[in-house]
Structure formats: structure tokens, C-alpha cells
N, C-alpha and C positions, 0 to 999 in steps of 0.2 A: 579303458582297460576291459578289457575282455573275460566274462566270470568263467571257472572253470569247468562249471558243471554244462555250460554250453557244448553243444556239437558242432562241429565245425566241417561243410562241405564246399569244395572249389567251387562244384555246382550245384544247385538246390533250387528243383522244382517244387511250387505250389500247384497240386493239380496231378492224377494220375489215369488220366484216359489215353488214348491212341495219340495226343500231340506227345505227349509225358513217355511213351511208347516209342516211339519214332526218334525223339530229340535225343531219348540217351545214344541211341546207336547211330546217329548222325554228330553229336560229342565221340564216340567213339572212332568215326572215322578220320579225327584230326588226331584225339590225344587221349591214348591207350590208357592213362595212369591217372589222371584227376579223379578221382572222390567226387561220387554223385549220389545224391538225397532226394526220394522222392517223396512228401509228402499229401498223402492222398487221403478223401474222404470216403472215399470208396472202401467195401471189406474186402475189394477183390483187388489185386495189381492192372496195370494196365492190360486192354483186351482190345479186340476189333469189335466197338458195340453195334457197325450196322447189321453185323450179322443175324443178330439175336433180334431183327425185326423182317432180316429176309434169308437168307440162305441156310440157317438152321431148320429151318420149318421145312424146306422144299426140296434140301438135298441130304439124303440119305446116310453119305460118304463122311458128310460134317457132321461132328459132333458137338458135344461141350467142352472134350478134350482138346479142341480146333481155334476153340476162341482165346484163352492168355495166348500173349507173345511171350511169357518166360524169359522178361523183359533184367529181371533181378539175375537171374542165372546167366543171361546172353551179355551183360553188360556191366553187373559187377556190382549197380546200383543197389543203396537202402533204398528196400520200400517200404514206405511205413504206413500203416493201413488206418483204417479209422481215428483221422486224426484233420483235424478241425483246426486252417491258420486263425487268430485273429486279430494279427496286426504286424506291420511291419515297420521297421525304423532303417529308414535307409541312410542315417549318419554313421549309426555303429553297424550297418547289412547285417541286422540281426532279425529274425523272423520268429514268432512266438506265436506259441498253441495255446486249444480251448484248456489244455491239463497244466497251463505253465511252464511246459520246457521250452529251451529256447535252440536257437540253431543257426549256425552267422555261416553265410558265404562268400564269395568269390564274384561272383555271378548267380543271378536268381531270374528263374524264370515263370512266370502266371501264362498255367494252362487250366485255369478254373473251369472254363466251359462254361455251362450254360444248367440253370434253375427249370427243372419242369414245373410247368401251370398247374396247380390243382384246383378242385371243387370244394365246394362247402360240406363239409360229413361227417361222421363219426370214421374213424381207422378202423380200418380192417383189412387182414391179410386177403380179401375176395375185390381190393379197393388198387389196382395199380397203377399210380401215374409212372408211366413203362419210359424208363432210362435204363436201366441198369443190369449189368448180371442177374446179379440176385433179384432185379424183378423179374426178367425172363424166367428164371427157376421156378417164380411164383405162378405165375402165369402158365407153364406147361402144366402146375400141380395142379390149376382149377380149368383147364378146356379139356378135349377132347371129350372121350366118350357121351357124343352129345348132348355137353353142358351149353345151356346159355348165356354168352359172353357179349355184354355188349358193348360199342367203343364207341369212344367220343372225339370225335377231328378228323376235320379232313383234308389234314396234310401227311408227311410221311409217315410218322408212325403210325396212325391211326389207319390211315389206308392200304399198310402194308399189311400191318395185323389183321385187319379184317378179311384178308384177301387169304392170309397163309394160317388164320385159324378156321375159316373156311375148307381149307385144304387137307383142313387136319381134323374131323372128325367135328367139330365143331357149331352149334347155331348161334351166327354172329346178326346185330342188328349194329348198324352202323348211323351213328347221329351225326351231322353234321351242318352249319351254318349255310351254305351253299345253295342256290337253290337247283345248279346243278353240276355233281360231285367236281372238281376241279378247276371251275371257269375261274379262280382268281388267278390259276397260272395259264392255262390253258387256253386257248380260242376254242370256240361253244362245239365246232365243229369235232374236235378231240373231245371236249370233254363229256361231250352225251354219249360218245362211244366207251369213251372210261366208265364212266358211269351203269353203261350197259352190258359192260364187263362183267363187274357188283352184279348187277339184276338175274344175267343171265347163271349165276354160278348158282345162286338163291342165298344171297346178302338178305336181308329184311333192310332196306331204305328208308331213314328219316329227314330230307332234306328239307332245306329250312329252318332248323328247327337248333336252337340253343340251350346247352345245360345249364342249369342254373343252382345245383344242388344232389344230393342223395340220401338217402335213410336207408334202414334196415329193417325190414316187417315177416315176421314168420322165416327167417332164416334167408330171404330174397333180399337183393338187394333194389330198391327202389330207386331210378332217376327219375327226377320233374325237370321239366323242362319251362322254357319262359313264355310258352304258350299256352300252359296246365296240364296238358297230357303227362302222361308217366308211362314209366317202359319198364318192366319186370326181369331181373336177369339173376343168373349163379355168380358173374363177376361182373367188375365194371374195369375197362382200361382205358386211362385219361391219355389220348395223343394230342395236349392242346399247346404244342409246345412249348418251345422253354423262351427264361429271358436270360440274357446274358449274366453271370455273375463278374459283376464291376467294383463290387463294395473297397474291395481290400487296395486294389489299384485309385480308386478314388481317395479312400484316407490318407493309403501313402503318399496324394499329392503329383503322382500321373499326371500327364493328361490326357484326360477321356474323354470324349465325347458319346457317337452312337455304342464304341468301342475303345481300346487302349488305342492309341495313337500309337503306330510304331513306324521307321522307316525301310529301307529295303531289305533290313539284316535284324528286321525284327525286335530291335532295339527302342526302349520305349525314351522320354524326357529322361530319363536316368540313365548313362552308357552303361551302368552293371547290372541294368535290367531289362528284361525282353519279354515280351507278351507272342505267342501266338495260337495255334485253334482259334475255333471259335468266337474269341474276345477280342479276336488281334483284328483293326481298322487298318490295314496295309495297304503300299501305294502298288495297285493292278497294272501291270505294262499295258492291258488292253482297255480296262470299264474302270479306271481312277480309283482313287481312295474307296475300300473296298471291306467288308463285314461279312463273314461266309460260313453259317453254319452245317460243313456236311464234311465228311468223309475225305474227299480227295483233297479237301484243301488241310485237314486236320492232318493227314500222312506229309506232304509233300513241305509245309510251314514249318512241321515238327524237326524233318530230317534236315529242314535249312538252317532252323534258329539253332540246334545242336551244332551245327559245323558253325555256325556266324558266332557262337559264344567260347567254342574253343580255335577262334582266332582263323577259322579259311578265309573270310573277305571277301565269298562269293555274293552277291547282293540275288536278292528272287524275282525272278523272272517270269514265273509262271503263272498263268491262267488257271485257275482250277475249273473242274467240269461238276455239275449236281448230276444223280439217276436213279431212279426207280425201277420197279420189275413187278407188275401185279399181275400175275390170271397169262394171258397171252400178251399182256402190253409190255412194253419194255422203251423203256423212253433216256433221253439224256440230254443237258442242256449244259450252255454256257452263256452267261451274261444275263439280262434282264428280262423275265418272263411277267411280261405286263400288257394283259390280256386290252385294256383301253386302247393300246397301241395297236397304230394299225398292222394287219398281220399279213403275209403273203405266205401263202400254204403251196408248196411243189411237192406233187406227188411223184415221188421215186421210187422206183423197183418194187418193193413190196409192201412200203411204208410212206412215209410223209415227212416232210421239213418243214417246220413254221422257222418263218423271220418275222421278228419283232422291230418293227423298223419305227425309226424318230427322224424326221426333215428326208424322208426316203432311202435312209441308210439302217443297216442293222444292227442294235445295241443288243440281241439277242437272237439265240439260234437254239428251236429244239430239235430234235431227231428220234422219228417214234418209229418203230421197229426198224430203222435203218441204222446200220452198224456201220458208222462213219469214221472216218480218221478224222481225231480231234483236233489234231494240228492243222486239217485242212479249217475245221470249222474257225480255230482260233483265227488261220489266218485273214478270213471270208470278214470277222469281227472287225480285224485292226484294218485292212485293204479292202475296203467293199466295190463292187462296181458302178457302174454310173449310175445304174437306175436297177430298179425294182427286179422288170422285167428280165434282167441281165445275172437276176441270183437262179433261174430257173436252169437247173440241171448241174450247180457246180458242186454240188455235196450230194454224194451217193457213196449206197450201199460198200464197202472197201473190195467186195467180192467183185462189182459189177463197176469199180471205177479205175478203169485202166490207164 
């Protein structure tokens, strides 16, 4: 029996980022009238969070007012902000918070996302491991006016902030494990131009080189790093990315692995529940069982698992694409960017293609300043040609491939 003081939603998300964003208004497009619950940890409603590592910084036109989707007002959904699951009981589909309310649905969906990495330190608002709105907000409040901000990783967020607080009035030092900025995705060829991107702008470069901590001394913030040296700065921003949050999906008895296990309608071991963003292990039409933390797949998983949960039946299809934008580079890729592999580089029109090729076919496809149709890349993925030599010239620029 059911206590009354429960709340009760058809649908009830854990989880209130861009999948949590997308999924109500992909529910909306089956069934106008169901009751949807968003339960998020967040103090902000769902948002577009890549923004707030690139196109806020760089275009004028964007604001702060640019970032909610107005997700609660467009779709009708509670959202319920700061507010911490921590447990699920999928006998009675009833879901319970850190304050003890409780809340039974219909259908439940985990779009937890993903835990950012931190350092060893004291807290402090000059201290951002950079996920969130309201870190973004923090982070405008301590750069510009040529403060010293220094960042840590050298993956996307880390690389992007370094690049667009640069851009912005900024002296950014950028730390990173690499010994040169991007060769764990990149072939060396791209990535010492990447790299030289940073140099030429006037990044302060630390490569090689690992955090391992921070302190506070005269009002500076202190990193040591695991070679002794120290780097003095006004903030510090941790991009050492995240690890998936699995916890809640694992107690309830999922099954998980690197990710929630789910099939092509995003449905996990449980049919009244569904995983996707981020956490969601989906079977890819093109690169198999598949874990994807970015943007295009967190929109496109979002808008499917909302129709697959108010009953369309359409199963997912889709390839998602990863991309970046620092300085003059602008890059995008799909499938496996795995620089030991051997690599074929075609230089087209204005830019370059790597393929990432395994037994001479390609498991992966970047595209650096060439603005490709992705459909043609997906298809180059799933249909490749006989040989190597035979990928030269079929993915170009869309302006220049007639």
C-alpha cells in the first residue's frame, strides 16, 4: 500500500541536466498529459552545460539568459532542485530523498550523469571543479581583469577554458599530464599544432606534469604538483573529468557494468526503467555497446528515452558525433580516437581527416577544420572501403563536396 504522504509521478526523473531536458519534451511528444518529476541535484533546472565551457565566452549574442531550456514552463514538469536520491525500491517504484520524502512512479528514469574529479584541499569558492552553472557563475566572478587562473586537464573542459579565458581578459597556465597537449586523442601530427595554438595565444604551458594537491598561502592559491614544483594562481579550475554516477543504479540491482546496461529504447534490466546521458551503455548501430559522455549523444538519448517511455517503440539508431572549438581549431569526431592505432591523415580543402583504422578499416573518424556531413562520416564507419588508400578524398569540406 502506498503511504499518502507520497508523491506520485507517471514519470520521474533522477537526474536534471540536458538528458532530463530533452526526455521531458521527447515524453511530450507522445503524451501531452502524464505527470512528470524531475528530481535534480542541481540548484539550477535543466541547462545546455556545454555552453558554459564554449560559446558563452566567445559569442557575444549568448548570454546567461541563453542557457535554461525553461524545461518546467515548456513541459509542464516538477523540478525539483536540490535534492539528493538515495535509494530506490523497485518493488513498490518508489524513490526516496536525502530529507526522507518519498515519490512512486510509472516509469523512472536515471540521468545521473557524471561525478567531477577533484583535488586534495581546503574549499574555496577561488577552488572550481567546473561542471555546473553556478560554477560557471563562479568562475566569471574570479577571471578576467587579468587575474591568474590556472587549470588542470587536458581534456575538454580544461582545454576549452583555457583557451576562452584566455579570450577573455585572462592569465591562464594550463597543467596537464600529456606530454604533448592532446596526443591521447589525437595523432602527434594534430596535436603539436593544438598545442601550438595554446602557445601561440600566450597559455603559460605545463606539460607533463600532474596535480597532486593545493593550499592557500597569503590569499593565492597554491598547486604542487607530483614533480615538486608549484604554480601560484588567483583560481584554480579542476577539468579532470568526471566518473560516471552508477551508485543508485547498482543498489537497485541494474545491471551495470562500465555503464547501466540498457537496450535500444533505453530501457535498463527493469522494463519501468531507463537509463540514458551519460551513464546509459547502449547498443551503437555502428561501434557496439557503447558509454558516451558528451553533448550530442546526451540531446539525441534524451529525446529518445522520453518517446520510448511514453510508449512510440521507436528503438535508437543513432551515432552520436563528440567536438571541440579552441582558438582557430574546430575539430569533430566519431567513434574511436585512439592515437596507438594506426592513423591515415587526408588532407582536404582547408583541413585534415584522420582515420583511426583497426585490421586496415576505420573504427574512427576525426575532421579538423573541415566541416563535413556526418552522415557521410557515419557512413565511411559502418561501409568502409577496401583499403586505406581508397579513404583518400571521400569526406570533404560539405561546401567543396559536390
Amino acid at each position: 500500500m502506498k503511504d499518502s504522504t507520497e508523491t506520485n509521478y507517471d514519470y520521474l526523473f533522477i537526474g536534471g541536466g540536458i538528458a532530463a531536458g530533452y526526455a521531458a519534451e521527447g515524453i511530450r511528444e507522445i503524451d501531452k498529459k502524464g505527470s512528470i518529476g524531475i528530481l535534480s541535484s542541481d540548484q539550477d533546472g535543466p541547462y545546455t552545460r556545454p555552453a558554459l565551457s564554449k560559446k558563452i565566452w566567445t559569442d557575444d549574442a549568448f548570454t546567461t539568459e541563453d542557457v535554461p531550456f525553461d524545461t518546467a514552463e515548456e513541459t509542464g514538469a516538477d523540478v525539483i532542485l536540490d535534492t539528493v536520491v538515495t535509494k530506490i525500491d523497485r518493488e513498490n517504484k518508489t524513490v526516496t530523498t536525502e530529507d526522507g520524502k518519498s515519490y512512486t512512479y510509472g516509469k523512472l528514469l536515471l540521468v545521473t550523469g557524471g561525478e567531477p574529479q577533484t583535488l586534495e584541499g581546503p574549499e574555496d569558492d577561488h577552488v572550481i571543479a567546473f561542471r555546473s552553472f553556478e560554477d560557471y557563475r563562479k568562475l566569471r566572478d574570479v577571471s578576467g581583469n587579468n587575474q591568474h587562473v590556472i587549470v588542470v586537464g587536458g581534456s575538454y573542459i580544461g582545454t576549452e577554458l583555457a583557451a576562452n579565458l584566455k579570450l577573455n581578459n585572462t592569465q591562464v597556465t594550463l597543467v596537464y599530464p600529456q606530454q604533448v597537449l592532446g596526443d591521447t586523442r589525437f595523432p602527434l601530427e594534430l596535436a603539436k599544432e593544438y598545442e601550438d595554438s595554446y602557445r601561440g595565444a600566450g597559455v603559460t604551458l605545463m606539460h607533463d606534469s600532474r596535480a597532486d594537491s593545493y593550499s592557500k598561502k597569503d590569499g593565492k592559491l597554491v598547486l604542487e604538483l607530483n614533480n615538486g614544483e608549484t604554480v601560484e594562481g588567483d583560481a584554480l579550475v579542476l577539468g579532470l573529468g568526471v566518473k560516471p554516477r552508477l551508485a543508485l543504479a547498482e543498489k537497485a540491482g541494474l545491471d551495470v557494468e562500465d555503464g547501466v546496461i540498457v537496450d535500444e529504447y533505453f530501457q535498463t534490466s527493469d522494463p519501468d526503467i531507463y537509463a540514458a546521458g551519460d551513464i546509459s551503455a547502449y547498443p551503437d548501430p555502428i561501434l557496439g555497446r557503447h558509454r558516451i559522455e558528451h553533448v550530442d549523444h546526451a540531446r539525441k538519448s534524451g529525446t529518445a528515452v522520453g518517446k520510448s517511455m511514453a510508449g512510440a517503440g521507436e528503438p535508437y539508431d543513432y551515432t552520436p558525433y563528440f567536438y571541440s572549438k579552441v582558438f582557430d581549431i574546430s575539430w569533430k569526431a566519431i567513434g574511436t580516437l585512439d592515437p596507438d592505432l594506426h592513423i591515415f591523415i587526408d588532407h582536404v580543402d582547408e583541413g585534415k581527416v584522420a582515420y583511426y583504422l583497426k585490421e586496415g578499416k576505420p573504427v574512427g573518424i576525426l575532421t579538423w577544420n573541415v566541416d563535413a556531413d556526418l552522415d557521410k562520416v557515419r557512413e565511411v564507419l559502418k561501409n568502409p572501403p577496401e583499403t586505406a588508400e581508397d579513404l583518400r578524398g571521400l569526406i570533404r569540406d560539405k561546401e567543396n563536396d559536390a
